[in-house]
C-alpha positions in Angstrom: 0.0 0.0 0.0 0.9 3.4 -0.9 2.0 6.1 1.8 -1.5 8.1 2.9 -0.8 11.7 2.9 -2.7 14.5 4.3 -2.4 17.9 2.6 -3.8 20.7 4.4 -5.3 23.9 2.3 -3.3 27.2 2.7 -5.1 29.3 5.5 -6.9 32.4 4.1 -4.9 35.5 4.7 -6.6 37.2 8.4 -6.4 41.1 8.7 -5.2 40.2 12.1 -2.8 37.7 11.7 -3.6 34.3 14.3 -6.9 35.2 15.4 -10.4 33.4 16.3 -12.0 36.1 14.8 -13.9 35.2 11.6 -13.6 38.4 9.5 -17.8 38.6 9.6 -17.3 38.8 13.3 -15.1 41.4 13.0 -17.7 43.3 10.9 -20.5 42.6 13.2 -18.2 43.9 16.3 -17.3 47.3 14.2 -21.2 47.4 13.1 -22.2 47.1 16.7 -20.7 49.2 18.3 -19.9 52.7 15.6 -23.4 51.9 13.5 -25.8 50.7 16.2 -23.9 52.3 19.0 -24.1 49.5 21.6 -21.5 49.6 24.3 -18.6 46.6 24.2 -20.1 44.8 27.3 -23.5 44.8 26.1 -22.1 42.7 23.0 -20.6 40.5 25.6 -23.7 39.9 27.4 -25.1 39.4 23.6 -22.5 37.2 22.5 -23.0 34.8 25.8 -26.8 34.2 25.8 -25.7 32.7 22.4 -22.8 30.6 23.7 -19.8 33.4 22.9 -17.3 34.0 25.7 -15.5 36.9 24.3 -14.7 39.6 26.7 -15.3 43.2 26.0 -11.2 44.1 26.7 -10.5 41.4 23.7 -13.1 43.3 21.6 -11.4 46.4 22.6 -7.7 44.8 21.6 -9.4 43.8 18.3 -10.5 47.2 17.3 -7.1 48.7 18.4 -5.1 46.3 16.2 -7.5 46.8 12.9 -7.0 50.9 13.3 -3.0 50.0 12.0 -4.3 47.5 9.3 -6.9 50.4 8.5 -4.3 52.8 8.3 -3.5 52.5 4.7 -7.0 52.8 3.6 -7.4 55.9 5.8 -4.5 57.6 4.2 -5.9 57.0 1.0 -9.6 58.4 1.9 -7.6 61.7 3.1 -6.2 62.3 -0.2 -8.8 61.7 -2.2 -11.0 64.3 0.2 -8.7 66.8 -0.3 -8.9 66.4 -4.1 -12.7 67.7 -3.8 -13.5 71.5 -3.7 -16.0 71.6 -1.2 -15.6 70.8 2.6 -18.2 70.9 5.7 -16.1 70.7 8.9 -17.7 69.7 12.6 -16.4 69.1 15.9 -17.5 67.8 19.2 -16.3 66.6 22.6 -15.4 62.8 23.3 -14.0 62.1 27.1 -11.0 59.9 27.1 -9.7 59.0 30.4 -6.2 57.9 30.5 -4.8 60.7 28.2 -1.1 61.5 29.2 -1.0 65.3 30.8 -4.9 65.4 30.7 -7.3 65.0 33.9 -9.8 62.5 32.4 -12.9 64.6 33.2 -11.3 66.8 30.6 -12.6 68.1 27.2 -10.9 66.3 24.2 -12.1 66.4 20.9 -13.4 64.5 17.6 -12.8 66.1 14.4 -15.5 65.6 11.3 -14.5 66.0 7.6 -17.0 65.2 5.0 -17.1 66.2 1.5 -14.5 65.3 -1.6 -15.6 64.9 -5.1 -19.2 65.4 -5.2 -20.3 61.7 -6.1 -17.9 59.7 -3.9 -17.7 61.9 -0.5 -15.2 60.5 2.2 -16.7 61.3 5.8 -13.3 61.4 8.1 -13.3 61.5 12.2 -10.1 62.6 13.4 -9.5 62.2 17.7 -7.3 65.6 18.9 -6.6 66.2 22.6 -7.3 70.1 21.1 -9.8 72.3 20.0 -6.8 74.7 18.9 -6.5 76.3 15.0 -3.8 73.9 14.6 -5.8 70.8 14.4 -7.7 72.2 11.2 -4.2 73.3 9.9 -3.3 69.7 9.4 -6.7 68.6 8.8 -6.8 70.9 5.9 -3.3 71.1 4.9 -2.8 71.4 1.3 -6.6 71.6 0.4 -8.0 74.4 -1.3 -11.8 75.3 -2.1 -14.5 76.0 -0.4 -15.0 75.1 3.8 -18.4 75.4 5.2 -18.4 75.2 9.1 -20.5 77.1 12.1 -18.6 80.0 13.4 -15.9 79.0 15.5 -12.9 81.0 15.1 -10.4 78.0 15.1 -10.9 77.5 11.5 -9.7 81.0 10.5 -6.0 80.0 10.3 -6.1 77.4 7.9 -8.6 79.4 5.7 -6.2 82.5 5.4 -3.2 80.4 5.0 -4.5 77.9 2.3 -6.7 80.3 0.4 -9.9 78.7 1.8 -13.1 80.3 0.7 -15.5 79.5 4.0 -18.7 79.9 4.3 -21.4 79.7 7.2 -24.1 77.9 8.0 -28.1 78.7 8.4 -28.9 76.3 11.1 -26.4 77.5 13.1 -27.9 81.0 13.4 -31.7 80.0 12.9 -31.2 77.2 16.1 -29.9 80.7 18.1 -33.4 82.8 16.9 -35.3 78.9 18.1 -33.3 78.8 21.5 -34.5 83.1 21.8 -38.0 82.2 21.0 -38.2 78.7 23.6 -37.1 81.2 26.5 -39.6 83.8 25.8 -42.7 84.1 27.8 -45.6 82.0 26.8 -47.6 84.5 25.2 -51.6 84.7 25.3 -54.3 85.2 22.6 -53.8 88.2 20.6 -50.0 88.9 21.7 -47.6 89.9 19.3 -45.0 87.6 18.4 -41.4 87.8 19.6 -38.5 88.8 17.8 -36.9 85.9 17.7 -40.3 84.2 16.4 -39.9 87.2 13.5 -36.7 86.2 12.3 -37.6 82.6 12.3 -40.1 83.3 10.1 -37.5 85.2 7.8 -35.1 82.7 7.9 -37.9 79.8 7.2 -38.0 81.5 3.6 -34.5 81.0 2.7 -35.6 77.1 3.1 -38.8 77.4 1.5 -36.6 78.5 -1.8 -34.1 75.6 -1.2 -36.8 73.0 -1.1 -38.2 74.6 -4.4 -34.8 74.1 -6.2 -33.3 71.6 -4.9 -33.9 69.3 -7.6 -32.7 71.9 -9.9 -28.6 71.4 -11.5 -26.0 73.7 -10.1 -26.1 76.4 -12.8 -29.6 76.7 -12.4 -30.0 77.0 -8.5 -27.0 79.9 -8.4 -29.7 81.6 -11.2 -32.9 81.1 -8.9 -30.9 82.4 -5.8 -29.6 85.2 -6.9 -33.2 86.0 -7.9 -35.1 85.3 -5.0 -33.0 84.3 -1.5 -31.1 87.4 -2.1 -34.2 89.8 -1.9 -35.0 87.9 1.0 -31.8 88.2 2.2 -31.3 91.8 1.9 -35.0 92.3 3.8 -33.3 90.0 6.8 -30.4 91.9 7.2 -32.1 95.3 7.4 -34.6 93.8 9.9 -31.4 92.7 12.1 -30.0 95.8 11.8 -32.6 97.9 13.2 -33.7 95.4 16.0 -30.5 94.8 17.4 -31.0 98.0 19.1 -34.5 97.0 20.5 -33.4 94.1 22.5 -31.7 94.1 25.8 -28.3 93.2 25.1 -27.0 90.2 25.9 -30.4 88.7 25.8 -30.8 85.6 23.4 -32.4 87.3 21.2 -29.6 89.5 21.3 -27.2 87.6 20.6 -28.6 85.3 18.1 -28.7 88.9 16.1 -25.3 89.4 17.1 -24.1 86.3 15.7 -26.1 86.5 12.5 -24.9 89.9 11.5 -21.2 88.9 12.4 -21.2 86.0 10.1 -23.4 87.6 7.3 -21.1 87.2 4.7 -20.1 83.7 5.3 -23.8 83.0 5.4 -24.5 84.1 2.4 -21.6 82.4 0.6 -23.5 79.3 -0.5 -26.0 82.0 -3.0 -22.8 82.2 -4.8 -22.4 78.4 -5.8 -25.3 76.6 -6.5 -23.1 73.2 -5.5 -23.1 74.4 -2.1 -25.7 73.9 0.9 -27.5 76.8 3.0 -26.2 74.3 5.8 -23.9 72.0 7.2 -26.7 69.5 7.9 -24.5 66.6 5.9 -21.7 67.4 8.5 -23.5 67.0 11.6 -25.8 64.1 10.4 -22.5 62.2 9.6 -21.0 63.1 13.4 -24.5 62.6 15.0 -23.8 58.7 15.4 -21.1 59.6 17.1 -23.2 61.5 19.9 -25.5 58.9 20.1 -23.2 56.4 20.8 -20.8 58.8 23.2 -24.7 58.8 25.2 -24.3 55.0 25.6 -20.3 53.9 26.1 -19.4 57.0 28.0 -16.2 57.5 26.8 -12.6 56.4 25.6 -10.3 54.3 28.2 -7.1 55.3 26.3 -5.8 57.6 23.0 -4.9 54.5 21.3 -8.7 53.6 21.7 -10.3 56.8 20.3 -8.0 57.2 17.6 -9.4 53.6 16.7 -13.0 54.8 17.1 -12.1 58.0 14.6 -11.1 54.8 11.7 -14.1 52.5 12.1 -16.3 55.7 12.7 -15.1 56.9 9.5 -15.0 54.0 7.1 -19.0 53.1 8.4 -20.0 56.9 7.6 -17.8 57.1 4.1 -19.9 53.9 3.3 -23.1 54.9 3.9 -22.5 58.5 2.3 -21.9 56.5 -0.8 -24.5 54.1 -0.4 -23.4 51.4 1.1 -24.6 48.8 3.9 -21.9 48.9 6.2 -21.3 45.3 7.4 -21.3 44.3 3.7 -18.8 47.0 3.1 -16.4 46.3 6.3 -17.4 42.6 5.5 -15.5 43.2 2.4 -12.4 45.4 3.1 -11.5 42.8 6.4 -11.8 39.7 3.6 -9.5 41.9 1.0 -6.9 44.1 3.3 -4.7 41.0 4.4 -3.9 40.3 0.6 -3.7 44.2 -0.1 -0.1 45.0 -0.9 0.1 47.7 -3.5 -1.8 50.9 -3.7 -4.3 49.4 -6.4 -5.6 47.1 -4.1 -5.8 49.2 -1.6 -7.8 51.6 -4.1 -9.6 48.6 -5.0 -11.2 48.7 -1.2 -12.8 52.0 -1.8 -16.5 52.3 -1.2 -16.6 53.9 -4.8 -14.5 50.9 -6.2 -16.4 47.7 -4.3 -17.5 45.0 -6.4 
C-alpha cells in the first residue's frame, strides 16, 4: 500500500494575523458598536446568551489592532478628500480618560471631515486632545476650495493660509433665533409675536426656496438664488439691523442677532455656488452617530482607543455616504486588506470601487 498523505489547504490571509475572529465577526463587532452604537459589554452579554465568551477588553484589543491594518486605507480616503473643492467641517467633545498630561474629566475632541468629489464623498473622524487652530491646519493642509463650518474661530488659520473660501451655516444662526423664542414668555391670545419668532419666520424663507430648487442642477439653483433668496436676504439683514437696538443686550435674542450679522457674509456664501448647501446639515448628520453612541459607552479608556474609534467611525459613515450597507462594506475590506499589498488594491477597497 501506498503512503496516505494528508495535505492541508493554505489558510486564508486574516487582517489580524492568528486570530479566532472570523472576519464577519469582526464586521459585526465594528457594526455594533460605531453603526448601532451599543456599548462593548452589552455585545458581551449578547455574545454569551448565544454561547460566545469573548470579553469586551478582547473586543477592545481587536478594534485597536485593525486601526494600524486600516491605516492605509485611511491615508488614501484623506487624499482623495482633499482632491474635492468643497468641505463641511464639525467638531465635538469625546471624554478619554487615560490621556497623558490630561485629567480624564477633561474636554478632548473628535474632528469631522465630510465632503471630496461630489459623487464619492469621504466622511473622516479625526480624535485631537485640542480644540486649537492647529488641528484644522493639518486637517486641511494642502486643500484648497470651499470650507463650510459654524462660526468658531479655530478655523480662520487654515482658511487664510490655504486660500480657503468658507462659508457659514443657516442652522447655526436659525437654532440661536429657536433657543430666543423657547425662552420667551408663553404669550396669550392676541399677543404679538417675539422677535426671535420674527426672524424665524424670515429665515424659514430661505428654506422654502431651497426645497423649491433643490432638484434643480448647479447652474440653475445659483440663477434662482440670486433671484429670490437674495431679496430675501437683503429684507433680513435690514430687519437685524434695526432690532439689534430694540433688545436688551445680551439677551438671546440679542445675541442670536449678534451672531447673525457677524457672520453675514459667510452666510450668504452658499448664494454664490449653487453646489453648495445653506447648511452643514451633511456634517452633523454624519457626526451625529457619534453622539448617540458617546450617550451609551461614556467614553474612551485610552488615545490608542479613540484614535481607533475615529477609523471604524469613519470607514461606516464614508460607506453609507456612498450608499453602502456597512457590514457588507467592512465585511468586504477585512476579507481583502490582508492580501492588499500595493496601492491598487488598496484603491480597489474604496466604497466607490467595491465590487
Amino acid at each position: 500500500l501506498g503512503e496516505t498523505q494528508i495535505i492541508s489547504a493554505q489558510r486564508p490571509a486574516h487582517p489580524l494575523g492568528k486570530s479566532i475572529a472570523s472576519v464577519a465577526l469582526l464586521a459585526h463587532i465594528l457594526v455594533s458598536k460605531y453603526a448601532d452604537a451599543l456599548p462593548l459589554y452589552r455585545l458581551e452579554q449578547i455574545l454569551k446568551r448565544y454561547g460566545g465568551s469573548i470579553t469586551r477588553t478582547t473586543m477592545a484589543n481587536w478594534i485597536i489592532r485593525l486601526d494600524d491594518v486600516f491605516m492605509p486605507l485611511m491615508n488614501l480616503l484623506r487624499e482623495h478628500q482633499l482632491s474635492g473643492s468643497y468641505l463641511q467641517g464639525d467638531e465635538t467633545r469625546i471624554q478619554v480618560l487615560k490621556e497623558d498630561g490630561k485629567p480624564a474629566t477633561s474636554d478632548k475632541w473628535m474632528w469631522l471631515i465630510r465632503g471630496g468629489p461630489p459623487d464619492q464623498p469621504a466622511v473622516l473622524f479625526e480624535y485631537d486632545t485640542s480644540r486649537s487652530e492647529a488641528v484644522p491646519s493639518r486637517l486641511l493642509d494642502g486643500y484648497e476650495g470651499v470650507l463650510q463650518t459654524d462660526g468658531y474661530a479655530g478655523y480662520n488659520k487654515v482658511c487664510r493660509d490655504n486660500n480657503i473660501t468658507r462659508i457659514g451655516c443657516w442652522d447655526h444662526a436659525r437654532r440661536k433665533f429657536i433657543d430666543a423664542s423657547k425662552a420667551s414668555p408663553a404669550k396669550k391670545k392676541g399677543e404679538k409675536v417675539s422677535k426671535a419668532d420674527v426672524a424665524i419666520g424670515k429665515i424659514r424663507k430661505h428654506y422654502v426656496i431651497e426645497d423649491r430648487i433643490k432638484k434643480l442642477k448647479a447652474e440653475q439653483k445659483t440663477e434662482q438664488r440670486q433671484q429670490l433668496s437674495k431679496p430675501v436676504l437683503d429684507d433680513l439683514k435690514d430687519w437685524l439691523e434695526k432690532n439689534i437696538r430694540r433688545v436688551p443686550k445680551d439677551s438671546l435674542t440679542w445675541i442670536a442677532i449678534n451672531y447673525t450679522l457677524n457672520q453675514w457674509d459667510l452666510l450668504i456664501g452658499y448664494c454664490d455656488d449653487g453646489s453648495l448647501n445653506i447648511s452643514n446639515a451633511l456634517a452633523e448628520n454624519a457626526i451625529r452617530p457619534f453622539a448617540v453612541g458617546r450617550r451609551n459607552w461614556l467614553f474612551s479608556d485610552t488615545p490608542r482607543g479613540a484614535k481607533a474609534s475615529a477609523t471604524c467611525y469613519s470607514l461606516i459613515e464614508t460607506a453609507k455616504a456612498n450608499g453602502l450597507e456597512p457590514f457588507k462594506y467592512l465585511h468586504y475590506v477585512l476579507k481583502n486588506i490582508a492580501q492588499a499589498d500595493t496601492v491598487e488594491k488598496y484603491e480597489a477597497l474604496l466604497p466607490w470601487n467595491m465590487k
